[in-house]
N, C-alpha and C positions, 0 to 999 in steps of 0.2 A: 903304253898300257894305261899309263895317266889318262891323255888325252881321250882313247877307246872306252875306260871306265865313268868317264864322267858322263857322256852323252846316254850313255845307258841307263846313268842312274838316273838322271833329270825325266828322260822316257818314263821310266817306273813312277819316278812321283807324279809325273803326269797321268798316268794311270789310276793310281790311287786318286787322286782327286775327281778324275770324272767318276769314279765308280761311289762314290759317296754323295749323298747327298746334301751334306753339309759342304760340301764342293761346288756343289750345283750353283745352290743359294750364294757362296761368296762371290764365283764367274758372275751371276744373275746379278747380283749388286754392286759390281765392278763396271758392267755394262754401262748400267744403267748412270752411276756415277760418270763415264768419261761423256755419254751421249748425249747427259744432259746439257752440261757447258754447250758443247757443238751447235745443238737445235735452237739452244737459246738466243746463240749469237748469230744463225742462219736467220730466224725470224728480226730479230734485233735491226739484221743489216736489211733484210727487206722493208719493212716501215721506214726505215731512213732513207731510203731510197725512192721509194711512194710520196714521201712526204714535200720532198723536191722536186719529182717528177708533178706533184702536185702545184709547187709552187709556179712553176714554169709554166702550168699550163694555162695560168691567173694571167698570164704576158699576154698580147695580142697576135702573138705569131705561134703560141704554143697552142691557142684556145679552138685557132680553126683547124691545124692539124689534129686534134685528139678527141672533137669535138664528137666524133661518129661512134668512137672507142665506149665512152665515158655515157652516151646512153645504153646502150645495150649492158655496159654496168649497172645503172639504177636498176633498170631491170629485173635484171637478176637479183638483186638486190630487195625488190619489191616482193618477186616472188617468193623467195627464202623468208621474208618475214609474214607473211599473208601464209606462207605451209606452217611458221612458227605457232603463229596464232590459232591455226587450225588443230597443231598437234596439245596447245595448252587445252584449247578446248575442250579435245579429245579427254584427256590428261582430267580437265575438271568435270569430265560427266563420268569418269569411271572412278573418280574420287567418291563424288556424290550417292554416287552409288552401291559403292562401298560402304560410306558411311551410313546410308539406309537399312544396309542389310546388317551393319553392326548394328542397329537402334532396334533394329526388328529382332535381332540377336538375345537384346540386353531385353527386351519385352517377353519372349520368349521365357529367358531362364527366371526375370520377375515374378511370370505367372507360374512356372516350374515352384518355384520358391512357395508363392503365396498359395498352390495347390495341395504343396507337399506340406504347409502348415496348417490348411484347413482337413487336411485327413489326418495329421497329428490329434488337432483338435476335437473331429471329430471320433476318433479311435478313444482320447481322455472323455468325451460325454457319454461314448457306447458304454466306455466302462463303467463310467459314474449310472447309467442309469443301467447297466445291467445289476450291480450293487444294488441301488433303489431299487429295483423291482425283485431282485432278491429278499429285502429287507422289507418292503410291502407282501410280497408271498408269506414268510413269516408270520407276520402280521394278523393274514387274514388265516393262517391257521388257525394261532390263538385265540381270532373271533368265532371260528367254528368250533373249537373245540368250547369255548364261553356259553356260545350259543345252542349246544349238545347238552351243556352240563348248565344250562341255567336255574337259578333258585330261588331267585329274588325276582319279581314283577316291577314292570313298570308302570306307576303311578300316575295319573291325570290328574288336572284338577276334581274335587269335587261336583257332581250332578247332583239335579235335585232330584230325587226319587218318594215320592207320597204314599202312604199307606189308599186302599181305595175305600169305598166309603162302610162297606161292610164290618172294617174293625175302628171306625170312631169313637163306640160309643162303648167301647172296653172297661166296665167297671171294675172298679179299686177300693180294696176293704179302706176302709177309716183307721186310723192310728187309735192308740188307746187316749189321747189326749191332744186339742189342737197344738198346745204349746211346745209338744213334742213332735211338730213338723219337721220332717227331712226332706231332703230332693226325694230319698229310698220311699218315703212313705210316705208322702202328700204327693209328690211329683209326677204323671203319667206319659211315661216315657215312650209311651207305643208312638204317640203323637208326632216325636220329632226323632226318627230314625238317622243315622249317621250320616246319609247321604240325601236328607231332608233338606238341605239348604236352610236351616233355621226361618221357615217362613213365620212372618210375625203381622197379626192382625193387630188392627189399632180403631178401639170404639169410639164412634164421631168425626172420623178421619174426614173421611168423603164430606162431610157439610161444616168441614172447620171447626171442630167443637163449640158446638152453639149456646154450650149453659151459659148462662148469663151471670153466673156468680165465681166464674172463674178470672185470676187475673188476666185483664186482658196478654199483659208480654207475655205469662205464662202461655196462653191457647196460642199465640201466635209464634213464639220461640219452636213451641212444641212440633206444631204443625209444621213448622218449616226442617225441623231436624226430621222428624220423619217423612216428610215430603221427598228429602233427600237420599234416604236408609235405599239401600237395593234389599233388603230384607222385610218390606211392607208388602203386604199381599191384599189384596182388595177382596177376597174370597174367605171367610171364617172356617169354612170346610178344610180349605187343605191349611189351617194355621195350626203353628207346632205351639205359640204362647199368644194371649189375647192379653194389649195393653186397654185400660182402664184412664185415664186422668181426669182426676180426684181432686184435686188440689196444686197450687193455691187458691184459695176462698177469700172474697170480700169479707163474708160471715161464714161465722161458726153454724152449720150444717145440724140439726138434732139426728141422734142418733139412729131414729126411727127413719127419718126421711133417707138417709145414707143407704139404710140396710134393705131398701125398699127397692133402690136403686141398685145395687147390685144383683139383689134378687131379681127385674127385672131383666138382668141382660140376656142376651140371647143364647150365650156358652155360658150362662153361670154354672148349669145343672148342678143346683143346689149345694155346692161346696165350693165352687170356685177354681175348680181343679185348672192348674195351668195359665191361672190369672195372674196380671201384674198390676196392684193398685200403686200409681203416680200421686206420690205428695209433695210439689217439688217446694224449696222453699224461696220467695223472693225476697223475704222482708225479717228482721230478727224475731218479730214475732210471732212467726208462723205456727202457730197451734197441731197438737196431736188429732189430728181428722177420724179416727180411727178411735175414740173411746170410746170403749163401749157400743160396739159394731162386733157382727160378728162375722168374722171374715174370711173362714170357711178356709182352704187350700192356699189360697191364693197368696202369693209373693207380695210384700209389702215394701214400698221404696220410698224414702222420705231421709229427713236429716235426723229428726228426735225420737229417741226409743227409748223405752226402762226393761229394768235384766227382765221385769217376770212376763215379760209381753215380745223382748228382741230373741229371735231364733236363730243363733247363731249357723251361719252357711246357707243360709234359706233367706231370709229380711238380706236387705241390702241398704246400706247405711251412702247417703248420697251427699256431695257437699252442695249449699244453697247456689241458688242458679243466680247469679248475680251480674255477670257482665253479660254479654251482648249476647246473639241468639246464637250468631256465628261471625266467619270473617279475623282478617289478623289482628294475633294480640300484640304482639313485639312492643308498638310502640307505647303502649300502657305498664312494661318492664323496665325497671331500673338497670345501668350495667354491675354486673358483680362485681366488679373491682370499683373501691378500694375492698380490700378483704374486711380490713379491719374497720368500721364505722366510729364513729362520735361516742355512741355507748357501745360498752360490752352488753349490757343487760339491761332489758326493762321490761314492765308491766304497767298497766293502766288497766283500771277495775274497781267495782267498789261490790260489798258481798254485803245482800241484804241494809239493815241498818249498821251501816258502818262507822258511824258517828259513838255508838254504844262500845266498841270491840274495845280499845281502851281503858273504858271506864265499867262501869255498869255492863252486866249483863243482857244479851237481846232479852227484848219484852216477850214475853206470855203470847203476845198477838203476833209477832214474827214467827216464834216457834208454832203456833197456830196453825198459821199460813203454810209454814212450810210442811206439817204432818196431812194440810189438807190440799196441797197441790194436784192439779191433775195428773201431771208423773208420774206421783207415787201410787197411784191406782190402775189395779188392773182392767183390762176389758175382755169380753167373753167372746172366744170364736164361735167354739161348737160346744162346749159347756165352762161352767164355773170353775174358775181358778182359787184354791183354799191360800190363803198368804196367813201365815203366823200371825198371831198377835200377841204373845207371851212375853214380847216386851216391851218398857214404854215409850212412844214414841217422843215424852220430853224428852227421858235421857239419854235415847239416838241423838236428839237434834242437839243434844251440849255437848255433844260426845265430836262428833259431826263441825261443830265450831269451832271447838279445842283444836284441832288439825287445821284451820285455817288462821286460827290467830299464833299459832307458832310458825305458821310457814311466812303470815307478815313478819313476827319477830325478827326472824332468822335475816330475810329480805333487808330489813332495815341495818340490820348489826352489819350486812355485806354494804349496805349506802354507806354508813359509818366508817368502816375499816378498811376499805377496798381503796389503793392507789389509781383505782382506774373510773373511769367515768360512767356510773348508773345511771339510770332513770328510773324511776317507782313512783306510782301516785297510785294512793289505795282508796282515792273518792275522786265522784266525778265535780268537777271543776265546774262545770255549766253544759245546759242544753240535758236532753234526757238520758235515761241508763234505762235498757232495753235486758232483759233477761229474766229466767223463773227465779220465784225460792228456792236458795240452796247452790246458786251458782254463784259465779262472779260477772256480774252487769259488764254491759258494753256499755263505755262514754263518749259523749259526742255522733261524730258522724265520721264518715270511713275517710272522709277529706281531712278531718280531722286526728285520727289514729293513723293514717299514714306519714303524718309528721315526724311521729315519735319512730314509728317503724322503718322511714329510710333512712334515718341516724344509728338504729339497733343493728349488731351482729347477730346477737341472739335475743329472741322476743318467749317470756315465761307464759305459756297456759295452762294455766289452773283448772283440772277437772273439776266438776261440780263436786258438790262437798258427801251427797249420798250418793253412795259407790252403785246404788241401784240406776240413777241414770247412765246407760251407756253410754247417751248421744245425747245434744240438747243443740238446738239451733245455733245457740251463739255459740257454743264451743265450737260448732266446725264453721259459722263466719271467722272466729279466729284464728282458725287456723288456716282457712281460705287467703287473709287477708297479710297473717305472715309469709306466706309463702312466694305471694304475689309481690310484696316490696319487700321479697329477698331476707327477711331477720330469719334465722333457722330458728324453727319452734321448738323449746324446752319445754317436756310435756311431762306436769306435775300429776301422776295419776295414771297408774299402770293400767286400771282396769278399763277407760274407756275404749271405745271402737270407734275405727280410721274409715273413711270410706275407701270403699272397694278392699279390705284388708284379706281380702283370697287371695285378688292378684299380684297389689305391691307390695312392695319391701321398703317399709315408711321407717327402718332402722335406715336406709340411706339417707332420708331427708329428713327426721325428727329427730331429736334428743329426748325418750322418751324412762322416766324415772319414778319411783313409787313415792309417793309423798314424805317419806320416813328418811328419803335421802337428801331432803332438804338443803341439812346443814354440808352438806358435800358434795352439794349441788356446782356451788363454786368454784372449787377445786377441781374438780371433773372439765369444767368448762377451758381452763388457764391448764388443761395439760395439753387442747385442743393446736396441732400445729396450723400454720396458714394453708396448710394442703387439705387439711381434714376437712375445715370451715371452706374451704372452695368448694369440696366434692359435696356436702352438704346443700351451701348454693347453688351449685349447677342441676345434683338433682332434684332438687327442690323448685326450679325455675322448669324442669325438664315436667314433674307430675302437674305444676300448674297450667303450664300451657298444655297436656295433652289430654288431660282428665276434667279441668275446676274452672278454665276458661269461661267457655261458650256453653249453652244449652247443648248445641250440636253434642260437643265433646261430654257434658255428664251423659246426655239418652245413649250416645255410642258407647263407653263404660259399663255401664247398666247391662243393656244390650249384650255387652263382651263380657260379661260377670255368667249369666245366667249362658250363654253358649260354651263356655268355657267349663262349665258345671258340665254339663249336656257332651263334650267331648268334640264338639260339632266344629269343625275347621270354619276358620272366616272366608267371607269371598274373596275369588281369588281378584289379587288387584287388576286393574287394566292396563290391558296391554293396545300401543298406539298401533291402528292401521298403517301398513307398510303395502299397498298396492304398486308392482312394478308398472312403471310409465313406458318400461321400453319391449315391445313384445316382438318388432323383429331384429333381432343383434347378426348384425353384418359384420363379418371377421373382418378385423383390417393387420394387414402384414404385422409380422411377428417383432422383426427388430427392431422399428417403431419405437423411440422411446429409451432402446437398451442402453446402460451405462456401463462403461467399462469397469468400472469400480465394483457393481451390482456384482459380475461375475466370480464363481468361485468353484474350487472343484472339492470343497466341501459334502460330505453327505451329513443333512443338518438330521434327518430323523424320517419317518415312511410320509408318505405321500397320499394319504388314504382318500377314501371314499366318505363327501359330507358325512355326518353325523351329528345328532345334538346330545349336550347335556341331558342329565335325569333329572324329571322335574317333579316337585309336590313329593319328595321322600319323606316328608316327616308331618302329613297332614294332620296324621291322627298319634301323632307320638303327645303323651301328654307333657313333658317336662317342656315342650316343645313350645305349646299352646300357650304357656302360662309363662314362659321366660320373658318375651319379648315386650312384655308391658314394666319392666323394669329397664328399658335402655332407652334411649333415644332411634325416633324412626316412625312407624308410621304401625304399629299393634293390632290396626283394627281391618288389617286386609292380608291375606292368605298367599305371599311370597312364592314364586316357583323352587326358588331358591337362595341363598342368603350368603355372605362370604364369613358366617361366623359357626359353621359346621363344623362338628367335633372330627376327629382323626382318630382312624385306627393303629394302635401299636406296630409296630415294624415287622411284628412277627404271625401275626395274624394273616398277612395275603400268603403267608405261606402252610396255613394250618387250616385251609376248608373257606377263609375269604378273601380270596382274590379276586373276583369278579369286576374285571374293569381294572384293574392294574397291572404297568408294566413295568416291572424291576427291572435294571441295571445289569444285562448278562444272566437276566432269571435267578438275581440277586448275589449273582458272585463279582457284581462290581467288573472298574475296570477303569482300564484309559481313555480316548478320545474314539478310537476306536469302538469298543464298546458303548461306550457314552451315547455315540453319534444310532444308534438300532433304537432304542425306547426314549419314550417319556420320561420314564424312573419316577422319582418323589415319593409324598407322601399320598398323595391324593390317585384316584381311576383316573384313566387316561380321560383327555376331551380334547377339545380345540378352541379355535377363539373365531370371535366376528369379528371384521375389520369396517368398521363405522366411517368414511369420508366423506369429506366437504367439501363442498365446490362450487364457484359463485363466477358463472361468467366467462372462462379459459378451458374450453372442452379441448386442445390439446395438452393443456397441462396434463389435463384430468385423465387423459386415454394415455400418455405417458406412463403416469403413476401405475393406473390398473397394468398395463402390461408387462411391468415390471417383476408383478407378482407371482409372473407363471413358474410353477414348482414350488411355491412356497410350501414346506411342511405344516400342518396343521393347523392351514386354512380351512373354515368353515364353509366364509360366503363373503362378500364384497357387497356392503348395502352404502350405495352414494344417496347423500341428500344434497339433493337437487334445489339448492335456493335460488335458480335462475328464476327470473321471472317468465319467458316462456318455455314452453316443453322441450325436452330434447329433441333435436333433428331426427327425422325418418333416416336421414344419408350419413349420421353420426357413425361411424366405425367403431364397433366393441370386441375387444382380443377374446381369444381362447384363452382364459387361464386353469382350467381343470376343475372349478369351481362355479357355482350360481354368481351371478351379478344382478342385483337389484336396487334400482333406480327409483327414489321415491321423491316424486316432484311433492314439492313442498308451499304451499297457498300462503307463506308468507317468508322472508328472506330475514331470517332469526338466527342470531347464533345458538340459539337456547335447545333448534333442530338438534343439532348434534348430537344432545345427551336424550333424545325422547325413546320412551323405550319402547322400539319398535317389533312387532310380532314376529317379523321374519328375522330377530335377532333369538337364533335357541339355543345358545351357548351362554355358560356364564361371565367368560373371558370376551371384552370388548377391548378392539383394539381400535382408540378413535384418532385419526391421520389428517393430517392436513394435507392437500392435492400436491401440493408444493413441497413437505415434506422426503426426503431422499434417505430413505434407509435398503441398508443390504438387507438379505434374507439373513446373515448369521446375527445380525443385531436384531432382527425382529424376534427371532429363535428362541435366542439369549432372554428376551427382556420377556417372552412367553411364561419360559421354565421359573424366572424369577418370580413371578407373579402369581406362577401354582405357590411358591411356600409362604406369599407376605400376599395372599387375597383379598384381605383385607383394607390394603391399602393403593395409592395409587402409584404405581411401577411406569416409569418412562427415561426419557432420554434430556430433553432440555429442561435445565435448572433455574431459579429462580427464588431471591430472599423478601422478606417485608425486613425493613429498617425502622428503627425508632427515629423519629425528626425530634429534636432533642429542641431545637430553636420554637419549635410552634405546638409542640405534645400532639405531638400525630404520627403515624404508618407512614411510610412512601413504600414505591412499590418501586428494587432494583434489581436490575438484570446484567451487573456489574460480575464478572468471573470471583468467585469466594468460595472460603473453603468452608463456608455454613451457609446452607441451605431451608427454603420449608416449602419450596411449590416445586412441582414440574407440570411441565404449561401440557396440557391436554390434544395439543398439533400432535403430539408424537408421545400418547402413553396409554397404558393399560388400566383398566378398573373394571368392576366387577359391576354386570348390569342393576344388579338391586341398589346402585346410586346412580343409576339413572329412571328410575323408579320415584326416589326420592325427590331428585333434584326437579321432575317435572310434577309431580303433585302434590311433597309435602312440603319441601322447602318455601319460606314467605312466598306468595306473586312477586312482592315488592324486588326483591331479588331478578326475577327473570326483566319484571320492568324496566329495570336499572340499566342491564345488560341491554335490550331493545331498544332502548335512547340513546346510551351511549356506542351502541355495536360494537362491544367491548365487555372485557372483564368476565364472560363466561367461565375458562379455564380458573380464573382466582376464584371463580363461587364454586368450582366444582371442589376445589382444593380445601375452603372452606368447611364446604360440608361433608368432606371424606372426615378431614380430620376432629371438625365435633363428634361427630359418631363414636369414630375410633379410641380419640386422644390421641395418635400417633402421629410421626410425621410421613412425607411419600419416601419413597423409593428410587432413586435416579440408578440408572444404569449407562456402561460404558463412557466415553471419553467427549461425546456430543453435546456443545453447548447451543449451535445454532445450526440453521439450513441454509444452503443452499437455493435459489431458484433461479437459474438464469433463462432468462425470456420471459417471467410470468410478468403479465400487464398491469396484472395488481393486487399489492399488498394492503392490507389495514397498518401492519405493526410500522410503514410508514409515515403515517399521519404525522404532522408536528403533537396533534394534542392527545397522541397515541398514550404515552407515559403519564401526560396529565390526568387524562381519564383514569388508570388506572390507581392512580393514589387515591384519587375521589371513592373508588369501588371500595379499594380497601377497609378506610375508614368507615365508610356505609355500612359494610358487613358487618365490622365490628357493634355498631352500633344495632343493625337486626339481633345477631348472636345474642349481645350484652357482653361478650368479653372476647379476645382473641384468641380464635380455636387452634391459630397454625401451630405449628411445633417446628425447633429446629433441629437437623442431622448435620452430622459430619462427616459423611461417608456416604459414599456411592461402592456398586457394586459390579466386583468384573469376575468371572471365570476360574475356578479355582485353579486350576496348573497354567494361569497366564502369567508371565516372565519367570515363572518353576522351569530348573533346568532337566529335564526329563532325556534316560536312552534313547538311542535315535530308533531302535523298535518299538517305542511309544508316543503313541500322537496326545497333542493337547485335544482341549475337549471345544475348543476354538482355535482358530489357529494366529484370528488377530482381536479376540476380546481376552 
């Protein structure tokens, strides 16, 4: 039973094991373990066997037995390796091939890739411009409904429009008395209608005024200022005023021959109606032309008047014509600084016989003199003027002294008392003394008085001592001549008249006090800080050079006196020819040019349809007409537009004035979102011109433009073309949604850049350098900036003037600082009305400068933003320089690049007379930029 149980069981496990497959696997690697040994040593002993059998057969008797064997080996052997070779072959072309169709594979899912990005891509622009054109449809609602509901007209410059000849001869009652002329009652207004152009006739014009007893510089000053007026008409028929010149005279004129001569002119008709007699003066003694003439209507213009004969708002009181006819003054200006001069105060003068004031009273024959002056006598227009005499004319004239020898008193106790440095001389010293009875004499000669004048802060003029002259030749040479070497005039005698005293505001530039204040005269002056005495000097420098200069500048005065009466707008300035050079533009490929930086998936604001600015809004606003001869700039031409226009309250575009403005979400504000749909601000919506320069690298240049396409509230693209030949016919010009005009330019100037060209109708200039690289959101950005600081100039590259402390001079550095006063003009914003300026009023000498050097343009432009203003520019975002790789050439590499521009500096200063820059300390970025805002609110940039 033992032995019969056992066999049975080893069966069963047998069993079990094949039925398992972990059984399998152990038989399977049992095998394989005993077989290996076996095979190995079956091969083992064959080679060892071969290897002997080889030996043997190296013997001579083994070699020819085996010898038949062992080829038919090679053999085989040959062939086996010649099919190896064949199957690697094989082997490596199905590799190769393989590997082709894996590279074709990877190319395949590449373009997979880069197609599936470009429809990403393009799915982000469908929407970005489905938004834009949503936000442009908006848009042009609001202009139709603007355009539905408009109220307000747009203004052009003025035309001239002439009455025909049927109402010329419009007669006009007579006043009750000539002395009581007015514009209202002497003046015939039919003549020069609003849209008349001020046409102004001028007697003798055409044969150069041929009287022989006129000064020669006068007729020829004369003639050449009006030579130049766009307001001389050659036709007396359609003239709105008829100039006369009168005077200066060799000789005194009898009154008879004078009045003969007016009578004869050809528009006297008998009263003079709309005449203007010319007495200019050259000389201090230029005599009253006009006594005892009778002179009908006509406007009287001269330096010397008395009350019972000057018609106050009617006569026009003129300072002596004394420097040159025309041409720059600058260099005949002293600089304002130091503020404070050598003296606080002086005077030089002697009053009648001054030798007597002291001691003895004036003699009998001085008071004589003076009760018998021509001044103090009236002359007849249209009838006899009654003058009191119920009192006596000695003791006016003691009375009349008494006031001049306490005001020397008082002068002398301030030389005495005063810690500070005077000057007073109350007799002339030598050479002669030039003035009436009853004033205070001029001594020497004006080479001479300006001695004392460029040591003076403040220089005293003493009205004449009878309050009846208003005017007298030598008081306004003196006050000509303080003005001009800078002392501010301290003006003893309320009652005289200023010239042109309709238009300016001579409380800016005189110190002007009634005689009684004499002794507090002093005091008044010593509360004066160094800021007050600068603004004094500056505007004081500002009415001489624009007013007291040149002949030019007194006839244009004169001129602007009585138009300004009249309501009459001046001519509008000129505007520079901008003829496009390129009339067929050949599209060239779009991507051209694109920077990857450029792109952004920003909606900056709509995308509109050109537009210009409103121009001539305030032709006929009077407060309008009459401001602008109180600032610096150019008063005598009629502006489209200015960056110094007032602003409406915030709540007005919501109360009936909206017209052209776009709030903010329709004024409920907002995020980045919101932000990104309007303009917003304070000002109507508008756009800007982008002004570029280009000298030589027409792919720079087709780069730049192409870049601009979608730019938000672009205008128009005006290149000045300072190549010396024309653009290419084959030159490639982009699509950018916008005008491109090309104006080749007849001389290669940087000075091109700021000319204010016609095809520029927007008042936002945005002037670029070719080379220049800005995003759209930074163009945007530095736009919106520029609506609320118009006034100034808004850009992107900074720049300081430093004091050189070693040599007392400017340099000019472009070192990183956290104080600034320039941004260089490659990449900024300004308002066309300076470039207006900077091409026709500012010195030539200035553009000259620039033209020798090919340099320094942007420092003069920066210059003369900031005299205007007082203020400093603007810099926006984080951009100190550019970028240009590839362009062929730069200026700002020059070695003597830097040189030049310290040289500019200093020169400016020296046109100016003092330095206009100013410094900032800040620049400006983005209100919610690095603001942490919810993530359902967008900034209003996403990287300014």
């Amino acid at each position: 039973m033992m032995d019969g149980y056992a066999p049975s069981r080893r069966r069963h496990i047998c069993v079990m094991l094949t039925r398992s497959r972990m059984a399998q696997l152990i038989l399977c690697l049992l095998l394989v373990l005993i077989m290996t040994p076996l095979v190995a040593h079956y091969y083992i002993s064959n080679m060892s066997g071969q290897s002997i059998e080889g030996h043997r057969s190296r013997l001579p008797s083994a070699h020819s037995d085996e010898e038949g064997f062992n080829g038919v080996q090679c053999n085989d052997l040959k062939n086996q390796v010649t099919e190896l070779r064949r199957i690697r072959a094989s082997v490596n072309n199905e590799l190769r091939e393989l590997e082709s169709k894996r590279q074709g594979l990877q190319v395949e899912i590449t373009k997979h890739k880069t197609q599936l990005e470009s429809l990403r891509m393009q799915q982000e622009n469908m929407a970005k411009e489905i938004q834009q054109s949503k936000l442009n449809l908006d848009q042009l609602k609001v202009e139709e409904h603007e355009f539905a509901n408009r109220f307000q007209p747009l203004l052009k410059a003025p035309e001239q429009i002439l009455l025909d000849e049927a109402n010329k001869d419009i007669t006009k009652e007579p006043p009750s008395s000539p002395h009581n002329c007015r514009m209202h009652s002497c003046f015939d207004y039919s003549r020069c209608p609003l849209f008349s152009g001020f046409p102004v006739y001028v007697y003798g014009f055409t044969n150069h005024f041929k009287d022989e007893n006129l000064n020669e510089f006068i007729k020829s000053a004369v003639y050449y200022s009006f030579d130049k007026s766009s307001y001389v008409v050659n036709t007396p028929a359609t003239a709105c005023i008829f100039v006369v010149l009168l005077g200066e005279t060799f000789s005194q004129v009898s009154g008879e021959t004078l009045q003969n001569k007016l009578q004869s002119l050809s528009q006297w008709n008998g009263d003079g109606r709309n005449h203007v007699l010319l007495n200019l003066a050259r000389t201090s003694t230029n005599f009253d032309l006009f006594n005892g003439v009778n002179t009908g209507r006509a406007i009287i213009v001269q330096s010397s008047f008395v009350e019972s004969i000057y018609r106050l708002n009617y006569d026009i009181i003129t300072p002596p014509t004394l420097g040159n006819s025309d041409g720059p003054v600058w260099s005949e200006l002293p600089p304002l600084n130091p503020i404070r001069r050598q003296y606080v105060l002086s005077f030089v003068g002697q009053f009648s016989d001054i030798s007597n004031i002291e001691g003895a009273d004036l003699s009998h024959n001085t008071r004589s003199d003076l009760n018998n002056d021509q001044n103090f006598k009236s002359r007849n227009l249209q009838a006899d003027v009654d003058i009191p005499h119920s009192s006596n004319p000695k003791s006016i004239a003691s009375k009349l002294i008494d006031i001049e020898l306490m005001i020397v008193g008082h002068l002398k106790k301030v030389e005495s008392e005063s810690k500070d440095s005077v000057y007073f001389n109350f007799m002339c010293d030598k050479g002669a003394k030039t003035g009436l009875n009853g004033e205070w004499a001029l001594c020497g000669t004006e080479a001479e008085r300006s001695d004392y004048l460029l040591k003076s802060t403040f220089n005293i003029i003493i009205s004449p001592a009878n309050f009846s002259l208003v005017s007298t030749t030598v008081f306004q040479m003196r006050l000509y001549e303080s003005l001009k070497y800078g002392a501010i005039p301290v003006i003893l005698g309320d009652y005289t008249h200023l010239p042109y005293e309709e238009l300016l505001d001579w409380r800016k530039v005189a110190i002007i006090l009634p005689k009684s204040r004499i002794s507090e005269m002093y005091f008044m002056l010593s509360t004066y800080t160094d800021t007050d005495v600068m603004d004094f000097k500056w505007n004081g420098r500002m009415f001489w050079e624009t007013y007291f200069a040149t002949t030019t500048s007194i006839i244009s005065s004169m001129l602007a006196v009585i138009r300004t009466r009249l309501l009459i707008p001046a001519k509008p300035v000129r505007e520079e020819p901008s003829p496009n050079s390129v009339t067929n533009f050949i599209p060239v490929a779009q991507h051209l040019g694109v920077d990857p930086e450029d792109e952004t998936d920003e909606v900056l604001g709509p995308v509109e349809p050109p537009f210009p600015s409103m121009t001539y809004k305030q032709n006929f606003t009077h407060s309008t007409l009459r401001k602008v001869f109180n600032k610096p700039g150019d008063p005598f031409h009629l502006f489209p537009f200015t960056p110094f226009e007032n602003i409406l309250p915030s709540d007005s575009k919501f109360r009936g004035s909206g017209y052209g403005y776009r709030p903010i979400n329709q004024g409920e504000g907002g995020s980045g979102n919101e932000f990104s749909t309007a303009i917003g601000g304070n000002h109507p919506r508008e756009q800007f011109t982008m002004v570029m320069l280009t000298y030589e690298r027409s792919d720079v240049l087709i780069k730049a433009v192409t870049r601009l396409k979608g730019l938000p509230y672009l205008n128009k693209v005006i290149v000045v073309w300072n190549n010396p030949a024309v653009p290419s016919e084959n030159l490639g010009w982009p699509d950018i949604g916008v005008p491109i005009v090309v104006v080749k330019m007849s001389k290669n100037s940087l000075n091109n850049r700021f000319l204010p060209f016609e095809a520029i109708e927007t008042e936002a200039v945005l002037s670029i350098d070719d080379d220049s690289h800005l995003r759209h959101d930074e163009i945007v950005f530095g736009f919106r900036v520029w609506r609320e600081e118009r006034d100034r100039i808004v850009g992107f590259p900074g720049r300081y003037h430093a004091w050189d402390v070693k040599h007392n001079a400017w340099l000019y550095n472009s070192n990183y600082t956290c104080e600034m006063s320039m941004v260089l003009t490659g990449a900024a914003f300004f308002h066309k009305y300076y470039a207006y300026l900077y091409s026709y009023t500012m010195p030539q000498a200035v553009r000259d400068k620039v033209d020798e050097y090919m340099n320094c343009e942007d420092i003069a432009m920066n210059f003369l933003v900031s005299h205007i203003t007082r203020k400093p520019p603007v810099k926006v975002t984080s951009r100190w320089t550019f970028r240009c790789p590839g362009c062929p050439q730069q200026l700002a590499l020059d070695e003597s690049h830097f040189e030049e521009r310290h040289k500019c500096i200093n020169f400016l200063v020296e046109i100016y007379g003092y330095m206009p820059l100013l410094y900032t300390q800040f620049r400006v970025d983005s209100i919610l930029f690095k603001t942490r805002i919810s993530h359902d609110k967008q900034k209003c940039f996403k990287f300014i």
